[in-house]
C-alpha positions in Angstrom: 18.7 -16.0 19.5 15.4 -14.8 20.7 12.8 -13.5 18.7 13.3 -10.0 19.5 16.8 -10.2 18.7 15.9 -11.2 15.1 15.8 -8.5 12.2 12.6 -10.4 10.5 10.7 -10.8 13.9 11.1 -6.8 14.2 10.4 -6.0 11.0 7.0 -8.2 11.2 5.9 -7.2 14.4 6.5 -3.2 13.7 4.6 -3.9 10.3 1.4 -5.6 12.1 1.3 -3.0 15.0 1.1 -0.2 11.5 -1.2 -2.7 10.0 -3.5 -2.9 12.7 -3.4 0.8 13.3 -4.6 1.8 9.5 -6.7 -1.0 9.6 -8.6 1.3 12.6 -8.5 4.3 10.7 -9.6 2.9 7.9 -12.8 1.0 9.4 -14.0 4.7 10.5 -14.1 5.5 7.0 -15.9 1.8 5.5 -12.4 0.5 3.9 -9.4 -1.8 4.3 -5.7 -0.8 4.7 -5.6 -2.7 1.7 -8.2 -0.9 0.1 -6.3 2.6 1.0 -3.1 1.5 -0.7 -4.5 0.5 -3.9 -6.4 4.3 -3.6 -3.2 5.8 -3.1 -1.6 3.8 -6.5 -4.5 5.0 -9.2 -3.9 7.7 -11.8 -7.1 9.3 -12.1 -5.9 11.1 -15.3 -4.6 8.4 -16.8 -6.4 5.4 -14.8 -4.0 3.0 -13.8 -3.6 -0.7 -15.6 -5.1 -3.9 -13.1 -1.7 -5.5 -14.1 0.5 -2.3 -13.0 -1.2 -2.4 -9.1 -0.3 -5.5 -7.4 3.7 -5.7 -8.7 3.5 -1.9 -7.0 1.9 -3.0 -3.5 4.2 -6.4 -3.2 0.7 -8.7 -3.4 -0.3 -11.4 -5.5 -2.8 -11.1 -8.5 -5.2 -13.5 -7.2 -5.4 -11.1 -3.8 -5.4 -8.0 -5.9 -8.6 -9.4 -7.7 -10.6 -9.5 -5.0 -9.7 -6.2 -3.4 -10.5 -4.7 -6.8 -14.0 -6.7 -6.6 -14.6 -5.7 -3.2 -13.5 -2.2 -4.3 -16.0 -2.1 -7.4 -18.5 -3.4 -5.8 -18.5 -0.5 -3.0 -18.4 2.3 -5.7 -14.7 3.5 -5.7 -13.9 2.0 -9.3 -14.9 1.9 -12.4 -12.9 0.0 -14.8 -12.0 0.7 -18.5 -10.8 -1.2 -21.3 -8.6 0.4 -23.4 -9.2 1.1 -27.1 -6.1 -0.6 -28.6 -5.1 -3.1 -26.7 -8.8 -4.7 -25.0 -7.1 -7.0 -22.8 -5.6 -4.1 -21.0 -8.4 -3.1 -18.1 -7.1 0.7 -16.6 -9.1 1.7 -13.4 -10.2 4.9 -12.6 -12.0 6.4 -9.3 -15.3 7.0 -8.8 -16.3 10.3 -7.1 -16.9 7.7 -3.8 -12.8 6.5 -4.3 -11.6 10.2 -5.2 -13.4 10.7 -1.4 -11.3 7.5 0.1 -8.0 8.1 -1.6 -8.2 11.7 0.1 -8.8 9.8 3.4 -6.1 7.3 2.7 -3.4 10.1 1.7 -4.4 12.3 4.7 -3.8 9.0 7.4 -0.5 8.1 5.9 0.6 11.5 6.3 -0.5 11.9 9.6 1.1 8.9 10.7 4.6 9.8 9.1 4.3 13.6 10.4 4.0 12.1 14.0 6.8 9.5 13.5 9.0 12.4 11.9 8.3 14.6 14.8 9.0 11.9 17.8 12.1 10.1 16.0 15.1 12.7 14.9 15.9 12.3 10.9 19.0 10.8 11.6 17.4 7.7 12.9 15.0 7.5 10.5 17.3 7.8 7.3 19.7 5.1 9.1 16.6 2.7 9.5 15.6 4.0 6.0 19.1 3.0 4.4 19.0 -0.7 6.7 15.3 -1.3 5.3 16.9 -0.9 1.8 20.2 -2.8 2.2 18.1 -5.6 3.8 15.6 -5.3 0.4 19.0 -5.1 -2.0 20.2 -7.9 -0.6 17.2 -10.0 -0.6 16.9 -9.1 -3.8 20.0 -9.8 -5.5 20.1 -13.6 -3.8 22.6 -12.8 -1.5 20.7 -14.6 1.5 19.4 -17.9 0.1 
């Protein structure tokens, strides 16, 4: 089987190619694609707990821990500890992130709006329901 033939090597290579191209947008702007999709995934209201981000965005804590860093130490957190339970850290946005996250939201729906108008829904909602019978079966063990 050749590597274009493969579900995995598609999946991967799509990914990167919308990796690399928020990555661009996002270097206009003095963030990471990373940095965008933790924007996107505070509450401001509410501010959003350190633990709650990286289960939401599929990374690892350790990975998360340094975005957040790199994200504090650029101005678009601030974090908070919260009054009953002080090992609980929520993060909020700082004007500067408000300013980003508006940035990141806009991209990402950019990006959909001009794959919605160049692929007809029908396509898209049969790739959408293969993505998630692909994730479902992952998920329930039923590969390995």
């Amino acid at each position: 089987m050749k590597p274009e033939e493969t579900v995995d090597y598609n999946v991967k290579v799509c990914w990167h190619a919308i990796s690399r191209m928020y990555n661009t947008e996002a270097a206009k702007n003095d963030i990471t694609t990373s940095i965008g999709f933790v924007l996107l995934n505070i509450n401001q209201e509410t501010g959003t707990p350190a633990t709650k981000i990286a289960p939401l965005l599929g990374l690892e804590a350790r990975s998360l821990t340094r975005i957040l860093k790199s994200m504090e130490e650029k101005g678009l957190i601030y974090k908070v500890s919260d009054d009953k339970d002080k090992r609980l850290v929520r993060i909020f946005l700082t004007e500067k992130g408000l300013e980003k996250k508006e940035v990141s939201r806009r991209t990402v729906l950019h990006f959909n709006h001009k794959v919605q108008d160049a692929i007809p829904q029908e396509e898209l909602n049969t790739f959408f329901r293969v993505s998630e019978r692909i994730i479902n079966m992952i998920e329930n063990k039923e590969i390995f």
